[in-house]
C-alpha positions, 0 to 999 in steps of 0.5 A, a space after each residue: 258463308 253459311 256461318 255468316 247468316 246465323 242460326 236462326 237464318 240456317 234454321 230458315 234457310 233449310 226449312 225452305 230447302 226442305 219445304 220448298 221443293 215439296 210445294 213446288 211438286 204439288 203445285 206442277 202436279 194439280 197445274 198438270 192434273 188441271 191442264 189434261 182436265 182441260 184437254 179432255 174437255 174440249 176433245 169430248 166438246 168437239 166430239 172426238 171422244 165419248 162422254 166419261 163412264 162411256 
């Protein structure tokens, strides 16, 4: 099947492969980071936990 798609369509093919997974970590990580941020704020706006540097 691979052979069908043609060197250039191969090239591509890994390319993905191998990029692919690397932006899809980065992404998970900064939407992660992003969320506890989120999470840390409304618990220091409800007053259940102490301002940052405390």
């Amino acid at each position: 099947m691979l052979g069908s798609v043609g060197k250039d369509g191969l090239t591509v093919l890994l390319l993905v492969a191998a990029i692919g997974p690397v932006l899809a970590f980065a992404w998970f990580a900064w939407w992660f980071l992003r969320a506890g941020k989120r999470y840390d704020e409304r618990e220091r706006a409800a007053g259940r936990r102490p301002p940052p540097g405390y």
